[in-house]
C-alpha positions, 0 to 999 in steps of 0.5 A: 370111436377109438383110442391111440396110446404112444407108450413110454420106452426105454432100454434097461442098462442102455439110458441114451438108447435111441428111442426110434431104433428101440420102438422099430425092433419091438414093433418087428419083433411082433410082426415076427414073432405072431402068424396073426401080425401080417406085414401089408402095409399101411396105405397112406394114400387118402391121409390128410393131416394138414387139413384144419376144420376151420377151412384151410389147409396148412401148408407142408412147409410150415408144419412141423415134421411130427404132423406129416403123418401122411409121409410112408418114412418106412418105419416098422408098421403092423396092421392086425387081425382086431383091426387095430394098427400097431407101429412106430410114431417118430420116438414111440411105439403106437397102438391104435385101436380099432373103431368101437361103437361103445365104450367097454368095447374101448376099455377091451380093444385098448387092454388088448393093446397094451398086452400086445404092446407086453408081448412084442417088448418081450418079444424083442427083448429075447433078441439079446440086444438089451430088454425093452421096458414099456410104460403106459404114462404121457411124460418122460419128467424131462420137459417131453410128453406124448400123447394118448388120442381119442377120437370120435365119428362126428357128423360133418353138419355139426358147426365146429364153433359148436364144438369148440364152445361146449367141449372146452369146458368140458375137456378142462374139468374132465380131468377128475374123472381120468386124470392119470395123476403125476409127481412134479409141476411144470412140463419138466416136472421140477415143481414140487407136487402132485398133479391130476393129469399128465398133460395138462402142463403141456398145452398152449393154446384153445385151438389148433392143428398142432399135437406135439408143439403149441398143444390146443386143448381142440385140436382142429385136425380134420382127416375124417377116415370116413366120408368127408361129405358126412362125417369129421374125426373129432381127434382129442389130444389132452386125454392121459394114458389111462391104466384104469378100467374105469377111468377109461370107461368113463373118459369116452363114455361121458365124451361121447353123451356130451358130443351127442348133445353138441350134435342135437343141438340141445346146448344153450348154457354158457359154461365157458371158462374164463382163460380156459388154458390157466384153468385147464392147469389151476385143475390139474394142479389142485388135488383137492378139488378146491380151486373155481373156475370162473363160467360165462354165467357169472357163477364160480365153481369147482370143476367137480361142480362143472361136471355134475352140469354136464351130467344133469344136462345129458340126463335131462337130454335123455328125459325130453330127447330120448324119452327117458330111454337109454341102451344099457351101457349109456345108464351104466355110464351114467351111473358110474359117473354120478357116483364117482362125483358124489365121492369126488366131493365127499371124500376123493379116496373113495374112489382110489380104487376105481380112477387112476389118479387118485390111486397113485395119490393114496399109494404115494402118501402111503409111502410118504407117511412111512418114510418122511419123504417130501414131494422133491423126493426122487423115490415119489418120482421113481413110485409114479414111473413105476405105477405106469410099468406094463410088466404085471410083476413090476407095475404098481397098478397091477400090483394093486390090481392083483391085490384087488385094489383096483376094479375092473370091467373085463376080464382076462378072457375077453382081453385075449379074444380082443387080442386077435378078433375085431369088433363085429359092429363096424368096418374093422370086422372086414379089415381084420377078418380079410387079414386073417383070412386072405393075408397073403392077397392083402397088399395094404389097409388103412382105416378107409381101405382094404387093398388086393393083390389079386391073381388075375388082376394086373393092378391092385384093386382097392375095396373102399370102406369109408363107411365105419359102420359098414363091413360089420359081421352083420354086413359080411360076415356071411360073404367071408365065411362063403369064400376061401379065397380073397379072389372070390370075395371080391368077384363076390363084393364088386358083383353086388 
C-alpha cells in the first residue's frame, strides 16, 4: 500500500501567486538543493489512467485534463532514493510514498514526505523570490479540494461488484476514526460549522474514474503499477490529509483487514447504507456522533455503531480464518481501533489527543469559550488553516505535538532514516537503492520500472519490477552490494 498527499500552497505576501509556478520552484529546489534528489525522469510509458475497473476505457476526449496523468507535460519531477516520488500535480506539490507492506511503515514513509515537502519549501524560499508556505489539509475554503490518495495491492480475481458493495459502507463511516476535521459546511465552506472530514462535502457520486470533478466515494481507476493478470490498485480518493500518527495508522491499518475480507470472501452481511453520498455527508457534519444511518438489514445505527461491525467481523475473520493468529502489527491495530470506538461513543475527547479531528475540535472550542467567538467567526477559519501549517514553529499540531498532546508512533529518528532509505520489503528497495548507487546510469523509473543508460549499450535497457514484492533486499540486496557499477548489476540480473 502507499499514500499520495497534494499539499496545500501559498506564497507569503503574494495571494494571487500562481500555484503551478510556486509547486515547480519548490519541487526543483529540492532536486537542487539534495546529492540524494536525482533528476531521472518519471517514465510515463506503461500509465494507464483512463482504463476503469468496470471493463472500458474512457476515451482522451472526453476526460477532463486532470486525469491524463499519463501525459509527461514537463513539470518539475524527482524520484528519491526512499523510493518514493516528489513532483508537480497541476496546482500542487505531490508526494507519493514508496510501496509499504504495513501500516506504521505508512505513517514513517508519509512523515518523511512531509519533512521532505519542509525541506524543499525552505529550500526555494532561500531563493529571494517570496517564502512558500506548506499546508498538509484537502480545501482552500473556496470551493477547491485536493486530494490525499491511498492505495492498495488488489488481487485481480477479486470481483470489483464486491469491492464496491463492502467498502462503501465503510469508507462513509471510516471518517471517525481519520477524519482531519474542519471549520465551515459546504464545498466553499460559508455554512456555518464544524465538520469531521475535509472531503466529504466534495464527492458526488457512488462510483467512477474521475478525481477532481464528480467525486466517486469507489474510484473505478484501474492502472495497477504491477501485473495486470494478477493484481488491480485499489486507488481511494476520500481519505483527508492526516497530520495524526494514529489516524494515519488506523486509516490504512483498518482498510487493509476490511479489503482482506472482501478478497477471502468472508463478507455476507448487508450493511449497505441507503443513499450512501447524503450519508457520507449527514457523518461529516454531525460531530457528535449522533446521526443513523439506515443499513440493508433493516436496522439504523450510527456510524460509530457501523464500524464496531466491521471490527467484530475481522476479528471473527481472524478466529475462523486465521486460527486466531495474527502478526504483531494486525493485533495492535486492532487494539487501537477498539479502543478508539470505546471512547468515540463514551466521550470523543478522549481520544483529542490521538485523532486529528477531534484535536482540532477541542483546540477550536478552547478558543471559542475564551473569546465569545461563533463558528462564522473568521479566526476559527484562521485556527483550522493554521492546525494544518507544515512549519514545526507555526503549526498548531505541532505546537500541540511538542506540548505533548498529541501521540506519536515513530520517532524523529526513524522519519529521518525514512528520508532517504526505502522499505527493505517490496520493489522500492531496488528503485531507490539503484538511485543511489547508480544515479548517473539511471535514465528514468516509475513504480513498475527502472531504466538504464548503460556504457556499451546503444539503446536504454529497461529492468521490469511489476512484482511490487520483488526486488526487497531480501531479493537484491546481495546482487547490489556485489557490484559498483549499474553496468555490472544488470549483466548480473539479465544473466539470472
Amino acid at each position: 500500500m502507499g499514500t499520495e498527499t497534494e499539499f496545500g500552497i501559498s506564497v507569503q505576501g503574494h495571494p494571487h501567486a500562481n500555484p503551478m509556478v510556486a509547486s515547480t520552484r519548490l519541487v526543483n529546489a529540492y532536486a537542487t538543493a539534495t546529492l540524494n534528489a536525482r533528476r531521472a525522469r518519471w517514465d510515463f510509458e506503461e500509465e494507464s489512467p483512463l482504463r476503469d475497473a468496470r471493463g472500458f476505457d474512457m476515451s482522451r476526449e472526453s476526460a477532463d485534463a486532470s486525469q491524463l496523468t499519463d501525459e509527461d507535460l514537463g513539470l518539475a519531477n524527482v524520484i528519491l532514493t526512499n523510493g518514493a516520488r516528489l513532483y508537480v500535480d497541476h496546482a500542487h506539490p505531490e508526494y507519493s510514498t514508496p510501496e509499504c507492506t504495513t501500516p506504521l511503515d505508512i505513517v514513517r514513509w508519509d512523515k518523511a514526505g512531509e519533512q521532505i515537502a519542509l525541506d524543499a519549501c525552505r529550500f526555494a524560499s532561500n531563493s529571494g523570490e517570496g517564502d512558500l508556505l506548506l499546508y498538509k489539509n484537502n480545501t482552500d475554503n473556496k470551493g477547491a479540494s485536493y486530494g490525499s490518495h491511498e492505495n492498495y495491492l488488489v488481487r485481480r480475481s477479486t470481483p470489483f461488484g464486491d469491492i464496491v458493495r463492502h467498502l462503501t459502507p465503510f469508507f462513509v463511516s471510516r471518517q471517525v476514526v481519520c477524519g482531519a476535521g474542519r471549520v465551515g459546511i459546504g464545498q466553499d465552506g460559508q455554512g456555518d460549522g464544524f465538520q469531521i472530514s475535509q472531503r466529504a462535502d466534495y464527492f458526488e457520486v457512488e462510483v467512477g474514474l474521475e478525481t477532481t470533478l464528480k467525486r466517486p466515494i469507489i474510484n473505478t481507476r484501474d492502472e495497477p503499477h504491477a501485473d495486470p493478470e494478477k493484481y488491480r490498485r485499489l486507488h481511494v480518493i476520500l481519505g483527508d490529509a492526516n497530520l495524526s500518527e494514529i489516524s494515519t495508522y488506523l486509516k490504512v491499518g483498518t482498510t487493509a483487514l476490511v479489503l482482506t475480507m472482501i478478497e477471502d470472501k468472508f463478507l455476507t452481511a448487508d450493511l449497505s447504507v441507503s443513499r450512501p453520498v447524503a450519508s457520507l455527508k449527514h457523518v461529516s457534519h454531525d460531530p457528535g456522533l449522533t446521526h443513523l444511518l439506515e443499513v440493508g438489514d433493516g436496522r439504523t445505527m450510527t456510524a460509530v455503531q457501523l464500524q464496531w461491525e466491521y471490527l467484530h467481523l475481522v476479528q471473527r475473520y481472524i478466529a475462523e480464518r486465521r486460527g486466531g493468529e495474527t502478526d504483531p502489527q494486525t493485533k495492535d491495530v486492532l487494539a487501537r481501533w477498539e479502543s478508539v470506538l470505546t471512547r468515540l461513543e463514551r466521550d470523543p475527547f478522549e481520544c483529542a489527543d490521538e485523532l486529528d479531528w477531534v484535536a482540532k475540535l477541542k483546540l477550536l472550542n478552547s478558543y471559542r469559550d475564551r473569546d465569545g467567538l461563533e463558528w462564522s467567526d473568521a479566526k476559527l477559519h484562521l485556527i483550522d488553516l493554521q492546525y494544518s501549517d507544515l512549519r514545526p514553529e507555526k503549526g498548531l499540531y505541532h505546537r500541540l505535538l511538542k506540548l505533548g498532546r498529541m501521540k506519536r508512533l515513530v520517532d524523529d529518528e526513524g522519519v529521518e532514516e525514512a528520508m532517504h532509505e526505502p522499505p527493505e520489503d517490496t520493489r522500492a528497495y531496488f528503485r531507490g537503492r539503484c538511485l543511489s548507487k547508480y544515479a548517473d546510469n539511471i535514465a528514468a523509473a516509475s513504480w513498475d520500472s527502472v531504466i538504464f543508460d548503460l556504457p556499451g549499450h546503444e539503446s536504454l535497457q529497461r529492468v521490469p519490477t511489476i512484482d511490487p514484492l520483488r526486488g526487497s533486499k531480501a531479493h537484491v540486496g546481495a546482487l547490489l552490494d556485489a557490484h559498483d557499477t549499474a553496468l555490472g548489476l544488470f549483466e548480473a540480473l539479465t544473466r539470472r
